[in-house]
Backbone bond lengths (Angstrom), bond angles and torsions (degrees), N, CA, C in turn:
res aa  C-N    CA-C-N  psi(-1)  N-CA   C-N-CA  omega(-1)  CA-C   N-CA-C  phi
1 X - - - 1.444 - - 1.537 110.58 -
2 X 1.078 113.51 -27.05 1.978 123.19 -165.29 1.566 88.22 -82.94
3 X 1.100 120.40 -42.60 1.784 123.69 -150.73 2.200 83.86 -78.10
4 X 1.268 122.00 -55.78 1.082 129.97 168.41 1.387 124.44 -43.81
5 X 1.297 114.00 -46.49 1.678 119.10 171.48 1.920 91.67 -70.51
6 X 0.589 130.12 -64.53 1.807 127.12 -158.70 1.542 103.02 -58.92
7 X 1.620 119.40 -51.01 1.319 108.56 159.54 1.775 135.60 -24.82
8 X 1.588 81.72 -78.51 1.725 88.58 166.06 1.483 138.49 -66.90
9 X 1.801 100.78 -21.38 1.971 89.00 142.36 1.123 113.31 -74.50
10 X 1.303 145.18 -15.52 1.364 120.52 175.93 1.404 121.02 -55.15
11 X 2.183 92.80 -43.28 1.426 94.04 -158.12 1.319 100.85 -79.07
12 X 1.058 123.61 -51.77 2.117 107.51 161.55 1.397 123.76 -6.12
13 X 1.200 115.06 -75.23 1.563 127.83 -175.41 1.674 106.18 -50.84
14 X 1.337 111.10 -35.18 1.204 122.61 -175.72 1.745 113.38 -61.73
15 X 1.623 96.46 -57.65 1.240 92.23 175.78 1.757 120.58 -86.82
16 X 1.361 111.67 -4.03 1.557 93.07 168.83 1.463 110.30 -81.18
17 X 1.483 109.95 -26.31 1.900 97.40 177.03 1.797 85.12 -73.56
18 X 1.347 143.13 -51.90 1.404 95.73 -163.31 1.583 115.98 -52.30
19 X 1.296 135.01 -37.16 1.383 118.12 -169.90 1.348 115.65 -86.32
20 X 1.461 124.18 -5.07 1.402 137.35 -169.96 2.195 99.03 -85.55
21 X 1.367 96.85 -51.84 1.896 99.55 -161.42 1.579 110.84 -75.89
22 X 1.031 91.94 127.29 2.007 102.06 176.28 1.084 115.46 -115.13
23 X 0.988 156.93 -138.90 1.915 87.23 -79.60 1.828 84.81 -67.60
24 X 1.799 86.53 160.47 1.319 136.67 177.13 1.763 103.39 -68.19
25 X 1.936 121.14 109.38 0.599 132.88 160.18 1.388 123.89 -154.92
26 X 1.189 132.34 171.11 1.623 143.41 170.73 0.974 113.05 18.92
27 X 1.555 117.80 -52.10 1.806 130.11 -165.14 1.455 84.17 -89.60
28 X 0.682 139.26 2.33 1.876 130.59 -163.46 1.607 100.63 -93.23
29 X 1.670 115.73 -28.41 1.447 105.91 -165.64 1.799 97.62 -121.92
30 X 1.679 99.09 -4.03 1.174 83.93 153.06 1.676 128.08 -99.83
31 X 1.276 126.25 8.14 1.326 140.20 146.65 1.602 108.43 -52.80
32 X 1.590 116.95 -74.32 0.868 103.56 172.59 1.635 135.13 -52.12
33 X 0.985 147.63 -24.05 0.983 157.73 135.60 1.415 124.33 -7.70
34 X 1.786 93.25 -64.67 1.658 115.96 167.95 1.632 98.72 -47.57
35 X 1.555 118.55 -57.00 1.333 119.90 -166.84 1.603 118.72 -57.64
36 X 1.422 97.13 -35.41 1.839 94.93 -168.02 1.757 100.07 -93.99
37 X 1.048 123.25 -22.52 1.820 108.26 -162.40 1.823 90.89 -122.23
38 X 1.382 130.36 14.99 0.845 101.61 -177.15 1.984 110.19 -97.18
39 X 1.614 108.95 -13.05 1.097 115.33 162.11 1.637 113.20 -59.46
40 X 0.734 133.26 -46.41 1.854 140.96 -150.29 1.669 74.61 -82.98
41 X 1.650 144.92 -44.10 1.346 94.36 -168.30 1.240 97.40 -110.63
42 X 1.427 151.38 19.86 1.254 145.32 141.66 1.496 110.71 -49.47
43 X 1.537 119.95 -59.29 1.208 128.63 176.33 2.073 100.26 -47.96
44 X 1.293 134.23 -45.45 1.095 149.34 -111.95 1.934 73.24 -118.07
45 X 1.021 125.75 -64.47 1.120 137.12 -167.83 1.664 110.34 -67.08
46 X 1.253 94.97 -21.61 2.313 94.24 -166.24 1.746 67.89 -101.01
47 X 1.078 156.73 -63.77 1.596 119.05 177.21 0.916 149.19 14.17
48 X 1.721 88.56 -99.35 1.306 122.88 -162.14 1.713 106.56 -80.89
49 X 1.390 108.92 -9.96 1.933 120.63 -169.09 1.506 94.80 -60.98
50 X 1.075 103.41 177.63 1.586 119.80 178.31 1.444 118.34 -83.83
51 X 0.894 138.92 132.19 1.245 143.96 173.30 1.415 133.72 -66.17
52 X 1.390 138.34 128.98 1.268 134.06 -171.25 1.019 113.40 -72.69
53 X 1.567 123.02 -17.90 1.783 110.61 -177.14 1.682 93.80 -93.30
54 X 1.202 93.71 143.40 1.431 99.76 161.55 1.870 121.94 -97.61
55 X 1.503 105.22 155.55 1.395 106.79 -151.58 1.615 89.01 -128.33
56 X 1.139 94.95 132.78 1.651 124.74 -155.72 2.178 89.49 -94.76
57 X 1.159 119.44 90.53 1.675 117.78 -175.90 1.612 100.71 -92.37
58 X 0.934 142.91 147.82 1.519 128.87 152.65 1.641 83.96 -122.17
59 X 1.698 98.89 143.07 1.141 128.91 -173.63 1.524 112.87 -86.00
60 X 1.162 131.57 139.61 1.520 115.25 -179.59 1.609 113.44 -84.12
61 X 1.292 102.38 -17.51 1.269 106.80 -173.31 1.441 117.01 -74.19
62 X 1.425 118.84 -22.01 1.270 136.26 170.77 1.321 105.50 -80.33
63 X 1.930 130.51 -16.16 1.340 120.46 166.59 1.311 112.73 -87.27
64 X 1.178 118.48 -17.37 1.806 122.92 -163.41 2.052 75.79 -73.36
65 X 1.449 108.15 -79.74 1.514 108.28 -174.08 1.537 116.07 -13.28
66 X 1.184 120.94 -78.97 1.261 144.14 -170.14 1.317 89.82 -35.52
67 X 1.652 120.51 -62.59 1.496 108.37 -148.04 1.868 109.04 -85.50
68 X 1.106 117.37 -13.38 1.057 136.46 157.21 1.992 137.65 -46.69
69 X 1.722 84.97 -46.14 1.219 109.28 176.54 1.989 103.84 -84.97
70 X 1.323 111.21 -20.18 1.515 120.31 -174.11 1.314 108.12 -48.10
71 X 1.641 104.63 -68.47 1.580 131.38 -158.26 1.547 98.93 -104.64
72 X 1.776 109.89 80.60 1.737 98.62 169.06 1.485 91.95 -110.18
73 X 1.483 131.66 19.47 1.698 131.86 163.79 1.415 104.56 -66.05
74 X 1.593 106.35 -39.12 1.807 91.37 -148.74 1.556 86.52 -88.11
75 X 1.525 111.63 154.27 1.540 131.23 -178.98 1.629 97.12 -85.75
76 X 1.389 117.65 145.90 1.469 141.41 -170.45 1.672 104.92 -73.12
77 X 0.986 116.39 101.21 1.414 118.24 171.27 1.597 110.04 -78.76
78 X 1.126 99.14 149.31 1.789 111.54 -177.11 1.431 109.87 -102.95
79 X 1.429 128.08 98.61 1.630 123.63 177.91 1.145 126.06 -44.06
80 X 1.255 129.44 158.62 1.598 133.01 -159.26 1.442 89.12 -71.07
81 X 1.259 117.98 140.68 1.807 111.77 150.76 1.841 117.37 -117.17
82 X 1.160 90.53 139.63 1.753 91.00 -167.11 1.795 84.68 -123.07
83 X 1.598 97.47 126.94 1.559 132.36 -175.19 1.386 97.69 -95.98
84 X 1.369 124.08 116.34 1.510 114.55 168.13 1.524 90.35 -106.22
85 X 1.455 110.82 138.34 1.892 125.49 161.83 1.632 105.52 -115.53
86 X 1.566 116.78 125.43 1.189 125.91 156.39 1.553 123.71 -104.65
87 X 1.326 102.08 137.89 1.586 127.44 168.61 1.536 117.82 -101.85
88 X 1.338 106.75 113.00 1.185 110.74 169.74 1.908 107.15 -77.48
89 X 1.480 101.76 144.24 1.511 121.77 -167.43 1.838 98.65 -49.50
90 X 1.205 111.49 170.77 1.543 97.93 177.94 1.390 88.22 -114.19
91 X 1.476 126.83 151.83 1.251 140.28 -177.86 1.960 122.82 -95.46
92 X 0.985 130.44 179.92 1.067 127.52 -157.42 1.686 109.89 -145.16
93 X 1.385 116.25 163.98 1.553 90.75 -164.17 1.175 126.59 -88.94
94 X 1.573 99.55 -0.79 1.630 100.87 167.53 1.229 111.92 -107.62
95 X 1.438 130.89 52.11 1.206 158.19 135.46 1.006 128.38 -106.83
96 X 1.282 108.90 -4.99 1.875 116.55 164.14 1.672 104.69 -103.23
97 X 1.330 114.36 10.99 1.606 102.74 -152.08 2.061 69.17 -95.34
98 X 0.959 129.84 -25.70 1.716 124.30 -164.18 1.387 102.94 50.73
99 X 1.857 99.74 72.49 1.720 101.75 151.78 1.918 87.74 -121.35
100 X 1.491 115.30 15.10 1.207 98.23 -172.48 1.284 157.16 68.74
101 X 1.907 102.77 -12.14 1.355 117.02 143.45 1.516 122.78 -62.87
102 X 1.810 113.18 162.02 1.112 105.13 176.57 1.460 92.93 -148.95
């Protein structure tokens, strides 16, 4: 909120010297400048800032550990593995002749 209030006095000051300083030069559009983009990152900045509440995360990776480290009694079982083997059909010689009958 402080970083947001100081912004937008800036951008104030900014735009009363733009309409306040004469003659009209260089600093004139960089005043304005101050005036038009300095809201979008004040606004942009009280966002994205950090937050005062703090947020309580539990990590899963710290649950996988934990539960891991629980059970070093039980012995490691090995999951079933199922091997599939394919055979292609065996062909014939008038299936090599490529008229495409079979």
């Amino acid at each position: 909120m402080r970083h947001y209030a100081i912004t937008m006095g800036i951008r104030t000051v900014c735009f009363i010297l733009m309409a306040v300083v004469y003659p009209v030069g260089w600093w004139t559009f960089v005043f304005a400048a101050g005036a038009i983009f300095l809201p979008y990152i004040a606004v942009i900045a009280a966002n994205a800032g950090s937050d005062s509440v703090p947020i309580a995360v539990e990590s899963p990776v710290r649950e996988l550990d934990a539960a891991a480290q629980a059970a070093p009694d039980e012995s490691p079982q090995t999951p079933p593995v199922i091997t599939i083997h394919e055979q292609r059909p065996e062909t014939t010689d008038a299936d090599e002749d490529g008229s495409g009958r079979q």
